[in-house]
FIGU-149943 format. One record per residue: residue in three letters; x, y, z of N, C-alpha, C, O in turn. Coordinates in steps of 0.001 Angstrom, whole numbers, plus 524288, in hexadecimal, padded with zeros to 5 digits. Atoms other than C-alpha are relative to their C-alpha. Example, Ala and Ser with C-alpha at 12.3 -4.5 7.8 and 13.67 -1.06 7.14 Angstrom:
FIGU-149943
Ala8037A7FB5A800008300C7EE6C81E7880384804B080000807908049D80299 Ser7FCCC7FB5A7FFC4835667FBDC81BE47FCFE80442802DA7FEFB8089680383 
***
This chain:
FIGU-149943
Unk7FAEE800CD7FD85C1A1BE0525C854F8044A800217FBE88033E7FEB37F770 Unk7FB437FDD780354C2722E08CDC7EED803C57FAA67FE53805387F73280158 Unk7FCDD804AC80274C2E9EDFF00C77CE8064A801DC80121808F8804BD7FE5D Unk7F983800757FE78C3D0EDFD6AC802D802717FE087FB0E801157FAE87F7A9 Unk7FA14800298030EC4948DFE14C78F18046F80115803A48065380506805A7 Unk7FB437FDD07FCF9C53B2DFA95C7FB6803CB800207FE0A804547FE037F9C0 Unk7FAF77FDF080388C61C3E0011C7D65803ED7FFC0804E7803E8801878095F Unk7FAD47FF9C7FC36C6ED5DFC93C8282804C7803627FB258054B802FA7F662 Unk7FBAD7FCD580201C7B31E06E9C8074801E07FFB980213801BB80097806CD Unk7FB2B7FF5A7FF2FC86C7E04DBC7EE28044A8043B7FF3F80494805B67FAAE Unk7FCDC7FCBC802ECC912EE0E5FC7E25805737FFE980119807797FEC18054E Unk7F9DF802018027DC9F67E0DD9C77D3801E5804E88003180130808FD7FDC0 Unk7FA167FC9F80012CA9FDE1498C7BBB7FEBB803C0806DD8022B806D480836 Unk8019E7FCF87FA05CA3F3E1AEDC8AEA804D27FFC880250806657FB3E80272 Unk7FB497FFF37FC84CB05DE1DBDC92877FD37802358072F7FF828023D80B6A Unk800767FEA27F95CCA84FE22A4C9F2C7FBF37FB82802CE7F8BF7F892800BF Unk804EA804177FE9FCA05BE1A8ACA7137FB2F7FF727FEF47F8DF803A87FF26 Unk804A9800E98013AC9342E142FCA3517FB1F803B2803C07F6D8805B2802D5 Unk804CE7FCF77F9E5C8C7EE1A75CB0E77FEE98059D7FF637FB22807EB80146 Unk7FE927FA15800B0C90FEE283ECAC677FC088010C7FBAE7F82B803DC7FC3B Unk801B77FE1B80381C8D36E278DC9E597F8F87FE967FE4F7F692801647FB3A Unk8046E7FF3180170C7EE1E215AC9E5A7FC4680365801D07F7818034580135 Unk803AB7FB1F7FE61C7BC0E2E66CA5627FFDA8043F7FC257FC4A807567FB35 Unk800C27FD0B80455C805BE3512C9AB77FC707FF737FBA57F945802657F98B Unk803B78014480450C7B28E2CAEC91067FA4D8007A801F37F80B8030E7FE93 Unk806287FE9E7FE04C6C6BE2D77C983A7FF84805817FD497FC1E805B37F9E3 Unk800337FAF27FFC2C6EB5E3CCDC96B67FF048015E7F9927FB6B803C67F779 Unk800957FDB280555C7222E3DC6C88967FDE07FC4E7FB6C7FEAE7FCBA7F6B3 Unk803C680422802A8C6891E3146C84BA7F98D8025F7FEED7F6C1803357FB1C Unk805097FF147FE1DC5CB0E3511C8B9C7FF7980522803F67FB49806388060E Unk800EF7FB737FCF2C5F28E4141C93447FEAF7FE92805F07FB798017080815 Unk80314802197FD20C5CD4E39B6C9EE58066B8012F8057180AFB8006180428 Unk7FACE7FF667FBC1C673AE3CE2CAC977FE077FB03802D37F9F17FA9280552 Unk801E08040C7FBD0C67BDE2F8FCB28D8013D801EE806DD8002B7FF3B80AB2 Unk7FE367FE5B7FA95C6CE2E37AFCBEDE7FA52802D1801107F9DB8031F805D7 Unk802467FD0F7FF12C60F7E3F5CCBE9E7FA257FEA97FC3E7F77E8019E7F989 Unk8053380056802D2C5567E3898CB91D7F99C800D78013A7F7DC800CD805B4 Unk8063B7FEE37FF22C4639E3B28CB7727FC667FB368015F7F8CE7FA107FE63 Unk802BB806727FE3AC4077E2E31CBD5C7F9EB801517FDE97F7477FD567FD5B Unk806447FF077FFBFC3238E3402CBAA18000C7FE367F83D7FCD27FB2E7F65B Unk7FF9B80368804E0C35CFE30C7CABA27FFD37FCE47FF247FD967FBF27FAFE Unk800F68054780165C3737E2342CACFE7FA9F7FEF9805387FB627FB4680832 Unk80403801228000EC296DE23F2CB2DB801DB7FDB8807D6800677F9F780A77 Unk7FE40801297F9A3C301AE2452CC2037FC6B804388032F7F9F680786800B3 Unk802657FB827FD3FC29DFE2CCBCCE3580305804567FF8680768802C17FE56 Unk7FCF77F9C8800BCC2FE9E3BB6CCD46803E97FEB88055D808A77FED280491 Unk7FC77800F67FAF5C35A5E3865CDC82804A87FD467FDE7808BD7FD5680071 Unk7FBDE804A87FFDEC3E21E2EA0CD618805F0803C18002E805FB808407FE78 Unk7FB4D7FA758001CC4CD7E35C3CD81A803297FE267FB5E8064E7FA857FB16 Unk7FC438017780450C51E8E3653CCB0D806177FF188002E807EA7FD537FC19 Unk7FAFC7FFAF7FE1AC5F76E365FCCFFB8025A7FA307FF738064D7F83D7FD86 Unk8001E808347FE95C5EB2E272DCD2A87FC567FD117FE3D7FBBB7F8867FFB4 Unk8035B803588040CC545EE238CCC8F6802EE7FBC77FD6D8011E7F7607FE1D Unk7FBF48006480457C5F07E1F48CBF8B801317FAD2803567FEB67F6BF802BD Unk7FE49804C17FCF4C65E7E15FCCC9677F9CE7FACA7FFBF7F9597F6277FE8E Unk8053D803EE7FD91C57CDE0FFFCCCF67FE6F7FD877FACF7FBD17F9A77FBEC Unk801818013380497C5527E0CD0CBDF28041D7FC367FFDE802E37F7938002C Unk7FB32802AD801AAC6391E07D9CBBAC7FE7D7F93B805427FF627F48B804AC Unk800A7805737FC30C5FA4DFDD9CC7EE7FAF67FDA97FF857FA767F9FF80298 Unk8047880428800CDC511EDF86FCC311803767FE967FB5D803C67F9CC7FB14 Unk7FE0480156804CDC5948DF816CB5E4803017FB2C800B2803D47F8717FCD3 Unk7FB658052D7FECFC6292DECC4CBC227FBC37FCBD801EA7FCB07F81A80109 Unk8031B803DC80012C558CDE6AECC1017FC097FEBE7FDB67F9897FAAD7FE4F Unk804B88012380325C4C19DE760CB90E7FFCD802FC7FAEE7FFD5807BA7FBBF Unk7FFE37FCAA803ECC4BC8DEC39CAA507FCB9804497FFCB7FAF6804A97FB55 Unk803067FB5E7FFBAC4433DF7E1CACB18011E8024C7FCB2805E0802E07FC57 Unk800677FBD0804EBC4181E0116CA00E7FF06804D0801E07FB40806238048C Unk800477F9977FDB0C4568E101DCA2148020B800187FBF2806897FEB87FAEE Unk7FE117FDCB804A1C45A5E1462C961C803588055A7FF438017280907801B7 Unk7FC317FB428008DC50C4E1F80C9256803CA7FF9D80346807908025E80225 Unk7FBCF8017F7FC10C5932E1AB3C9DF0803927FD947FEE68025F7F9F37FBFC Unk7FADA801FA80220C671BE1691C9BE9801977FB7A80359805057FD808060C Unk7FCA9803A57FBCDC6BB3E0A11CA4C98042A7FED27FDF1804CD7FF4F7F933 Unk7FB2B8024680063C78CFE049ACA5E97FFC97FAE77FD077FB9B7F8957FD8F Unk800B8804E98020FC7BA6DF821C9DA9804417FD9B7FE7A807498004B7FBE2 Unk7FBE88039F7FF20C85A7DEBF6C9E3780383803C77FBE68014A805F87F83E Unk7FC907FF7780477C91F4DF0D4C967D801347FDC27FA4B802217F90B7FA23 Unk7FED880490804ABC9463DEBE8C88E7806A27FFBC7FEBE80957803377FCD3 Unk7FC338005A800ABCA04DDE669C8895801F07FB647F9317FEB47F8C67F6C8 Unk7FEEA801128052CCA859DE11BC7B6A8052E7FF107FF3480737803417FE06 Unk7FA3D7FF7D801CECB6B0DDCF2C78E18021B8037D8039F804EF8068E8013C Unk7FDF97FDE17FBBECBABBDE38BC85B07FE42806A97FF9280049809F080272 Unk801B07F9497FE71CB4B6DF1C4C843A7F8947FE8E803477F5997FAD1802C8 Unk80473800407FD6CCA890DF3B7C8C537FDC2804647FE7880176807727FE20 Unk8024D7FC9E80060C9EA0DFEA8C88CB7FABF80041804357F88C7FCC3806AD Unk804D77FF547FB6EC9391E056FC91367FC0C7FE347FE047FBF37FE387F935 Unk80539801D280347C869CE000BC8E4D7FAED80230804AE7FAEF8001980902 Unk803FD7FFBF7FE3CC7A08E0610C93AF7FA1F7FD597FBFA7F9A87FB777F794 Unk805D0800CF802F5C6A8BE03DDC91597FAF4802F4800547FA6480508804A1 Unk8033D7FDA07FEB9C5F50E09CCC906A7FB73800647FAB67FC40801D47F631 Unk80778800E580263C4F17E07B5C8AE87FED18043C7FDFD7FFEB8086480023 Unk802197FC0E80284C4918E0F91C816E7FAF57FE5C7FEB57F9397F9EC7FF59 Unk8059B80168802ABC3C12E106EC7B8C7FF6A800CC7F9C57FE6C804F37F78F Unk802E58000F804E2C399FE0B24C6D95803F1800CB7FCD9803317FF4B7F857 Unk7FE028000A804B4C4636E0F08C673B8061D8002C80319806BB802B180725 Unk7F9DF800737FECAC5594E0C8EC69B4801638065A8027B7FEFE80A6980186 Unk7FDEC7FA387FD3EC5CD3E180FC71BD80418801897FB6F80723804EF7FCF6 Unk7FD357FCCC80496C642DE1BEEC65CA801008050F800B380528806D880254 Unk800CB7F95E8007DC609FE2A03C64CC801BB802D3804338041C806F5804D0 Unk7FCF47FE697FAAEC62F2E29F2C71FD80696801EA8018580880805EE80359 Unk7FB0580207800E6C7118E23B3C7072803CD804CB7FC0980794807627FD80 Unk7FF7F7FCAE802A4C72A2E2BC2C642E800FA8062F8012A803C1808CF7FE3F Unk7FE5D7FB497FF5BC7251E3921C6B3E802D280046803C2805D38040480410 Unk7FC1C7FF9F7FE27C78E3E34B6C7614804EA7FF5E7FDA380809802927FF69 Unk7FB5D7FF018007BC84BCE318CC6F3180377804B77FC8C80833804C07FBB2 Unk7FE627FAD27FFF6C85B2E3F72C6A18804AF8020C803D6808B5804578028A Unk7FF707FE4A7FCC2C897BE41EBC758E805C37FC7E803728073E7FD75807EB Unk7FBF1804E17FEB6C94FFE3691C7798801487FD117FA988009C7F85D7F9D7 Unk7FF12800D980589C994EE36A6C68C9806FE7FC57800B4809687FB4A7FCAE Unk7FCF080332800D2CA610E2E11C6F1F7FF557FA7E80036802667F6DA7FF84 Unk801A88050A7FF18C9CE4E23D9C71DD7FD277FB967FCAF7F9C27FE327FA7F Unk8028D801CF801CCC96E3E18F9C6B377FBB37FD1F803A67FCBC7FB16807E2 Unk803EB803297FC16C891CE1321C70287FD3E7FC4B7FBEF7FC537FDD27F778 Unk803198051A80315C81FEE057CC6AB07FCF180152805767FDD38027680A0D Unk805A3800FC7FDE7C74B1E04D0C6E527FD3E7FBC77FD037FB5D7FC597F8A0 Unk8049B8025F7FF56C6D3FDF84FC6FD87FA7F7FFDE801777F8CE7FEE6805DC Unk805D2800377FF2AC5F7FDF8EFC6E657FBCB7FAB77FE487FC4A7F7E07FA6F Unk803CE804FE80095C534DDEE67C703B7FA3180347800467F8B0805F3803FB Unk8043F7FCD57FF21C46DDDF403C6D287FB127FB33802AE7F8107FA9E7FEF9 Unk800588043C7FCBAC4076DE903C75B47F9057FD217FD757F71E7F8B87FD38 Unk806F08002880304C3105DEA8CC6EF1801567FA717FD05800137F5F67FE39 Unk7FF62801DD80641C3624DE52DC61268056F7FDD27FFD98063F7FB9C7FBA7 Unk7FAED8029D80052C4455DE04DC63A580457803007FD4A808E8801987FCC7 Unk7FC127FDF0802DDC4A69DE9AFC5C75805548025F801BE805AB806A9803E4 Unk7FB727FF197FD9DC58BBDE990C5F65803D78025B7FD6E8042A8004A7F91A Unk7FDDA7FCD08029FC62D6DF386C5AE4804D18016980396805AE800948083E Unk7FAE67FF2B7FF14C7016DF8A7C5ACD80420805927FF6E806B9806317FB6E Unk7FEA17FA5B80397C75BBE06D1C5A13805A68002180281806A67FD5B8064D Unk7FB937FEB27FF62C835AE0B6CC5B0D800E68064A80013801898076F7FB72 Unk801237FAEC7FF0DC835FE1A1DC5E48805878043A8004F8079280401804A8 Unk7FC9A7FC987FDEFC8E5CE2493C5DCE800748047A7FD8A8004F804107F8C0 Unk7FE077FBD080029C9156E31CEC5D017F8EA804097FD5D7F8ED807ED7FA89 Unk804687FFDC801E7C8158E336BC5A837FCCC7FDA17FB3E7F8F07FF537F8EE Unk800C4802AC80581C8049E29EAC4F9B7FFBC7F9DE7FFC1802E57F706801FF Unk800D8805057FEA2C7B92E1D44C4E1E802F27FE577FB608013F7FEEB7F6EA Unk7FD78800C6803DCC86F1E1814C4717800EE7F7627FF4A8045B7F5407FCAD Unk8026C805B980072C81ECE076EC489D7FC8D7FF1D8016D7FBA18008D805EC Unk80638803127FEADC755FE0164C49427FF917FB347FE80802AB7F90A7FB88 Unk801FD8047980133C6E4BDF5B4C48E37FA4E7FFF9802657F889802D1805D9 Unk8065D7FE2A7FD23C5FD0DF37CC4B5B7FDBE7F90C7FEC9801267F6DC7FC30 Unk800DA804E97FF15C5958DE4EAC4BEB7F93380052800B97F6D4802F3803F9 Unk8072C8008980041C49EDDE26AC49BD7FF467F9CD802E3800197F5BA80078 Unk7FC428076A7FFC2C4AE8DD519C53917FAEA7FE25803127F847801F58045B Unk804FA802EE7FA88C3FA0DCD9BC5CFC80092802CB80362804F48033980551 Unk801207FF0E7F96FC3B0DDD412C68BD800067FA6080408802DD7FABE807E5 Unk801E38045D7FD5FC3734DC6B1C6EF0803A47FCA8800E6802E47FA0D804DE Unk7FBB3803687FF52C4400DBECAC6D8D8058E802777FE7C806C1807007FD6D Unk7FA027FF5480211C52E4DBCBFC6A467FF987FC697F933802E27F9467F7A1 Unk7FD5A8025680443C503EDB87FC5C4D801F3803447FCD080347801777F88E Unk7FECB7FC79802BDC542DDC4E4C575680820800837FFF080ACD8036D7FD35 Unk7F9A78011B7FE12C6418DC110C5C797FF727FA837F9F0803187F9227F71F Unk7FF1C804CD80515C608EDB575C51277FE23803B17FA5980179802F97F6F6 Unk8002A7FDB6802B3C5BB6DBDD3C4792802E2804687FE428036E805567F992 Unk7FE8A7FAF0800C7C61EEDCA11C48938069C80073803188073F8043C805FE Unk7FB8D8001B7FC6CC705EDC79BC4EB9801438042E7FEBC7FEF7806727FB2B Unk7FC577FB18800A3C7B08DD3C0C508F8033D7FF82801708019D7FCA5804F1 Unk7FCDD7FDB07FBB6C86B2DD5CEC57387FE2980642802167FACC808E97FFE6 Unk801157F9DD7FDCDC85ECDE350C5ED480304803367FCDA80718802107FA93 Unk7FD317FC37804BCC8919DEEFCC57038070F80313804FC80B768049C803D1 Unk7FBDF7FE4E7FBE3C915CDF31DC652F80479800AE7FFCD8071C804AC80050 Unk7FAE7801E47FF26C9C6FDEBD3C64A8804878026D7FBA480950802B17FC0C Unk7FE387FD6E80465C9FC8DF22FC58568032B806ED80032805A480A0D7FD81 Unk7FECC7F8CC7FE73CA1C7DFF84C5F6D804EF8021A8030D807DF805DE8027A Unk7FC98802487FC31CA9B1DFAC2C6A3380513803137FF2E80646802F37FA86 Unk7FC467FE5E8012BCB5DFE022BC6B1F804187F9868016A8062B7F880805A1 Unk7FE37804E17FF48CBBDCDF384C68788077F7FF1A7FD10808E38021C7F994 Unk7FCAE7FF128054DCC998DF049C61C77FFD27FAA47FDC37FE857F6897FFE6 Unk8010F8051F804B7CCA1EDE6CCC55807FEE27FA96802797FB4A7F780801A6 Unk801418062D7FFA5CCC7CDDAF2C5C157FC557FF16804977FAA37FABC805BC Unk80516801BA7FC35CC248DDE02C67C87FADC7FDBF7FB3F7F7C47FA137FB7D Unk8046D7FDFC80579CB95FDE0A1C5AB77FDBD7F9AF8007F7F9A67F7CC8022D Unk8004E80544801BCCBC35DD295C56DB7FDDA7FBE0804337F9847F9D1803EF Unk800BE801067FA94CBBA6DCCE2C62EE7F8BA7FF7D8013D7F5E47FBB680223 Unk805A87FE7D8024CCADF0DD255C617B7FDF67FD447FFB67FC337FA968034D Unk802DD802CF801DFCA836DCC2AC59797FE357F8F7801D07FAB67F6517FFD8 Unk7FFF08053E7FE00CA9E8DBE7FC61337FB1C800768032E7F7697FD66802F4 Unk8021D7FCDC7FD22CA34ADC698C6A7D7F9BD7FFE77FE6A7F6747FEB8801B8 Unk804C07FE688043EC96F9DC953C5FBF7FEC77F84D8008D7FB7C7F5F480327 Unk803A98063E80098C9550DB9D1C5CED7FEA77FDDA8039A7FB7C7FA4680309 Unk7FFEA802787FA3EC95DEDB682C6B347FA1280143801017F7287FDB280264 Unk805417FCA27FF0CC88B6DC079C6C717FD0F7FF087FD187F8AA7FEDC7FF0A Unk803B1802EA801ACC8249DBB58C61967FE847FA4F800CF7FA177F8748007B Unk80119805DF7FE0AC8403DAD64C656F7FC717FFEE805397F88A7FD2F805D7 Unk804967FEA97FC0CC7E28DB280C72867FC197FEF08003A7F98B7FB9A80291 Unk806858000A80130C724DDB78DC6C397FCB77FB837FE4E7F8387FA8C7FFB4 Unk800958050880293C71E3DAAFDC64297FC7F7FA828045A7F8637F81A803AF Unk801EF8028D7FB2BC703CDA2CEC71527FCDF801EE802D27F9EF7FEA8804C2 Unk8046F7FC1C7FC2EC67F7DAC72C79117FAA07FE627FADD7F67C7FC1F7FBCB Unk806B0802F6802D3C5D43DA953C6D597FE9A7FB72800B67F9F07FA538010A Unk80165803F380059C5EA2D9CF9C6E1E7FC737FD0F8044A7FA237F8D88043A Unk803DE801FE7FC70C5805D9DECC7B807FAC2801707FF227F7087FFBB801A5 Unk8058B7FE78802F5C4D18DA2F7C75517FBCA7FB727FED17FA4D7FA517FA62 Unk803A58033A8020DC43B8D98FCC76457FCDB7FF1A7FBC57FCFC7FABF7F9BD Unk802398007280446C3B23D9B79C6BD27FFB0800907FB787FC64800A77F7F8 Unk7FD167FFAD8054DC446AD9CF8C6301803267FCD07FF19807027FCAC7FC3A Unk7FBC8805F98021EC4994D9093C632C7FD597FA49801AD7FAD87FA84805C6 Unk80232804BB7FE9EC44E0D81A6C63FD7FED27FE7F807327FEFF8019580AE1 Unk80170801677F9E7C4183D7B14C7150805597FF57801B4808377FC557FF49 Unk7FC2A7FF897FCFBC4C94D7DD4C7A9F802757FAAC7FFFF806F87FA597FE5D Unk7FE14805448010DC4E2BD6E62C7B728015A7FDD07FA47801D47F90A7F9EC Unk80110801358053DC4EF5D6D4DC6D0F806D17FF597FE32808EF8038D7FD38 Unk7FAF57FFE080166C5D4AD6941C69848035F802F97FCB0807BF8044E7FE2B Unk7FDEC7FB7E80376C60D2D71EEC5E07800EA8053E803258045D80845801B5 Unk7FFDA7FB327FE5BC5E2FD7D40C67F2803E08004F802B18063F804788031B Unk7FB1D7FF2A7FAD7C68F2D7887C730E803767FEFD7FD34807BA7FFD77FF40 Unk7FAD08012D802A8C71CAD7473C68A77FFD88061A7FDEC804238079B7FF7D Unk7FF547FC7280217C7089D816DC628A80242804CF803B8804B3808DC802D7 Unk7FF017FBCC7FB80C7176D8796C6FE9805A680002803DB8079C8038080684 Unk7FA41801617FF51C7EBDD7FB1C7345802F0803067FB988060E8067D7FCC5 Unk7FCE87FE8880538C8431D836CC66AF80090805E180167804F1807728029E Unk800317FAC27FD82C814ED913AC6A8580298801558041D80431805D68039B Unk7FE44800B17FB89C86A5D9045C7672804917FDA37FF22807277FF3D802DB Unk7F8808006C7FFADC9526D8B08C73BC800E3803777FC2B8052E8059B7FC84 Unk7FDB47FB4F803C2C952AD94BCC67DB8018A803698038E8064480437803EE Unk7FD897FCAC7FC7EC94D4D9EC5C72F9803847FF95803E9806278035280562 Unk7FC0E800F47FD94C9CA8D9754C7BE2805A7800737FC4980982802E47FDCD Unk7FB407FF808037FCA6D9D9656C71288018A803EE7FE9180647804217FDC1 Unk7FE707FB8F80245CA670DA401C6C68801E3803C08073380572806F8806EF Unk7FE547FFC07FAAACA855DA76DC7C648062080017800D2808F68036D802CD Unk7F9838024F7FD58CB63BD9F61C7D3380243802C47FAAD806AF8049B7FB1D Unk7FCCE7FD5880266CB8F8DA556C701B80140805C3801E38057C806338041F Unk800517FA577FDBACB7ECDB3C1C73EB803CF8000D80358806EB803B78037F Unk7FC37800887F9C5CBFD1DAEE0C80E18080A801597FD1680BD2804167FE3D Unk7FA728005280344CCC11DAC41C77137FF6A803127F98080296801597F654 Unk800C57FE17804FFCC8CDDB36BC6A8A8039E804958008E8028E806D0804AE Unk7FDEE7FAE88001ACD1EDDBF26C68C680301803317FB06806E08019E7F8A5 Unk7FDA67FE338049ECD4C4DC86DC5E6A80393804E78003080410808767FCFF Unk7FBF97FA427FE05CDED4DD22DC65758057A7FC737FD12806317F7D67FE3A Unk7FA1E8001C80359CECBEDD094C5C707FE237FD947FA75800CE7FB8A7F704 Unk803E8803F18067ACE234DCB00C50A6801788027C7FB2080338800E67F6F0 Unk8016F7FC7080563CE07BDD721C48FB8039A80520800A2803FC8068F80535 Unk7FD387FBF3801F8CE913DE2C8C44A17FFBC801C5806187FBBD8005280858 Unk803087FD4D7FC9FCEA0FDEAAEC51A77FDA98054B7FFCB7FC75807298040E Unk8006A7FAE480199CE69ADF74BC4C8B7FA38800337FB7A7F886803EC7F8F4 Unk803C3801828039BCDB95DF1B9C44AD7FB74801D3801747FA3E801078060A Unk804257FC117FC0ACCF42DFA50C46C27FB6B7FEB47FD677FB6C7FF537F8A2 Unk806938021F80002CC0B0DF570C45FE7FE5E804EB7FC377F9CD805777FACE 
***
C-alpha cells in the first residue's frame, strides 16, 4: 500500500474564480478533465458517467475523507491581513506534488503557489513556494508520525504569508498573526496526553491557563494593534 502525502495549494495572485481554475489546474497537473473523467481509474465500474463522477467524489470528500489520489478538491481559503487566496487539496503517493506544481506553473508564470505537504507514513512535513517553474522557497521537517510533538520540537511560521501580495504594515501586523499560531500549536500539544503529566497534575493546568490567557491576550491585542501611519508609506518589504 502506497504511503499518502497529502498536499494543500495555495495560490497567490488568482484573479478568476477558484471553480474555473482547479479545472485548469487538474489539466495542466495531472492531465486529468474533471468535466470529463475516467472513473474506471480510480478502480470505479466503466457505467459510471464520467461527466458527474467529479461532483460525486467532491460530495464523499465533505463526508468522509476518502483517498483519490491525483484529484484536486476545493479547500477553505487562506486568508491573512485582509487578502484571501485560493487554496485547494489533493493526495499523492510517497512524494509531495511539487513536480506536479512545478510544471504547472509554467504555465501561470503570474502566479505564485505554496504547497503544503504531510507525508502521513513518517511525518514528514514540508514547505515549497513555486513560481514561474522554480522552486524559489523550501522547507522540509523530519517530525513524528504518531503525535504533535514535532510543533515542540520543530516550530515554523508558514513560508505563505511571506508571498502574500501584503503592504508593510499588513506585513507587520503579521507577524502578531505568526505568534498567535504558534501559541496555538503550543496548546493543541498540550492535549497530548502522553506527552505530558497526569491531566490532574497541577503544573499541567497551570501551564495550560498560562497558555490560554497568552492567547487570549495576544487575541485583544491584534483587535487594537495597528501599524497603518507607523512606517514610511512608501516603504517596500
Amino acid at each position: 500500500m502506497a504511503n499518502t502525502c497529502s498536499n494543500v495549494i495555495t495560490v497567490i495572485g488568482l484573479t478568476k474564480s477558484a471553480e474555473d481554475f482547479i479545472k485548469e489546474l487538474s489539466i495542466s497537473m495531472f492531465n486529468i478533465d474533471l468535466d470529463a473523467m475516467e472513473p474506471f481509474k480510480w478502480s470505479e465500474d466503466a457505467s459510471v458517467d464520467g461527466k458527474t463522477y467529479y461532483q460525486t467524489l467532491v460530495e464523499e470528500r465533505r463526508v468522509e475523507r476518502a483517498t483519490h489520489y491525483c484529484v484536486l478538491f476545493p479547500n477553505e481559503p487562506y486568508n491573512r491581513g485582509g487578502v484571501t487566496a485560493s487554496r485547494f487539496c489533493v493526495d499523492t503517493k510517497w512524494i509531495p506534488v511539487v513536480p506536479e506544481i512545478v510544471k504547472a506553473s509554467e504555465s501561470h508564470p503570474d502566479l505564485a503557489f505554496h504547497v503544503h505537504s504531510w507525508l502521513m507514513s513518517d511525518g514528514q512535513v514540508s514547505e515549497y513556494v513555486v513560481r514561474n517553474g522554480n522552486v524559489i522557497e523550501a522547507i522540509k521537517r523530519q517530525v513524528s508520525w504518531c503525535a504533535l510533538d514535532w510543533l515542540v520540537f520543530s516550530p515554523s511560521a508558514t513560508l505563505l504569508a511571506a508571498h502574500l501580495p501584503l503592504t508593510f504594515p499588513q506585513r507587520a501586523a503579521s507577524r502578531v498573526q505568526d505568534a498567535t499560531d504558534i501559541f496555538k500549536d503550543l496548546r493543541s500539544v498540550l492535549e497530548e496526553r502522553w506527552l505530558v503529566a497526569s491531566p490532574s497534575d497541577a503544573k499541567v493546568q497551570l501551564t495550560k491557563k498560562t497558555v490560554d490567557e497568552t492567547l487570549e491576550y495576544l487575541s485583544e491585542v491584534a483587535k487594537v494593534l495597528t501599524f497603518e501611519g507607523v512606517f514610511i508609506d512608501d516603504l517596500k518589504p
